[in-house]
C-alpha positions in Angstrom: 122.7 -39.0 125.4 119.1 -39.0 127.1 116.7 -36.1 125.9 115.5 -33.8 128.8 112.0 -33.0 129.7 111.1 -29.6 128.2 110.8 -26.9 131.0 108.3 -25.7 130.9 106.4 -28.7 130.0 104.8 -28.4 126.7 100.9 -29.1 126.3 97.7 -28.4 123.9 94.7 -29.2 124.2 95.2 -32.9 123.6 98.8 -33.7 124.6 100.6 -32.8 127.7 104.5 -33.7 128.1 105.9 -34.1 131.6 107.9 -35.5 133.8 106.3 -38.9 135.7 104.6 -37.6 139.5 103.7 -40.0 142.4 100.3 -38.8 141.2 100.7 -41.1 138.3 101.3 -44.7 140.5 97.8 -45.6 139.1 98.4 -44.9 135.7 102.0 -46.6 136.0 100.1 -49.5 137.4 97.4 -49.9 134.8 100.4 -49.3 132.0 101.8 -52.6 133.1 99.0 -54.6 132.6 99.6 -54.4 128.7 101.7 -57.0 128.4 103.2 -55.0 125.6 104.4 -51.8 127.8 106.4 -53.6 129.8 108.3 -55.3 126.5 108.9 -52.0 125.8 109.6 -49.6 128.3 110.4 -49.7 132.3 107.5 -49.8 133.7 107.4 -52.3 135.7 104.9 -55.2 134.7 104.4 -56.8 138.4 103.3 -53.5 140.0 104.0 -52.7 143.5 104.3 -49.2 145.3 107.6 -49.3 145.7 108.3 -50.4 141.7 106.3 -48.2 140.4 107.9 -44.9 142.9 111.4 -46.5 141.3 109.7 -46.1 138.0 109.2 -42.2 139.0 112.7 -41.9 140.9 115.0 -43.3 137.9 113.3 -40.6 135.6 111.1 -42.8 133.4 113.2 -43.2 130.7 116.6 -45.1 130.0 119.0 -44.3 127.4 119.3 -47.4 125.3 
C-alpha cells in the first residue's frame, strides 16, 4: 500500500514535504538529467511537457 502525502504538508525550515505542482516542471526536468534519478524513480529522463505533467498527474510515486 502507497503512503499518502501528509495534509497538511509538513515543513521546517529546511525541508518541505508535498505533493509534486506544475510549478515544479523545471525542477522535474533538471531531476532527469541525473542519470541516476531516473534509475530510480519516475521521473522521466527524456523530458518533455507533457512527461513531466504525467509525472505530476500519476502522483509521483509508484508503489513497488
Amino acid at each position: 500500500m502507497p503512503l499518502a502525502y501528509p495534509d497538511p504538508e509538513l515543513r521546517s525550515e529546511t525541508v518541505r514535504i508535498r505533493k509534486w505542482a506544475y510549478d515544479d516542471l523545471d525542477c522535474i526536468r533538471a531531476a532527469g538529467t541525473d542519470p541516476n534519478i531516473p534509475k530510480g524513480t519516475t521521473v522521466p529522463a527524456v523530458y518533455s511537457e507533457e512527461e513531466g505533467r504525467a509525472f505530476i498527474e500519476r502522483g509521483a510515486c509508484q508503489p513497488w
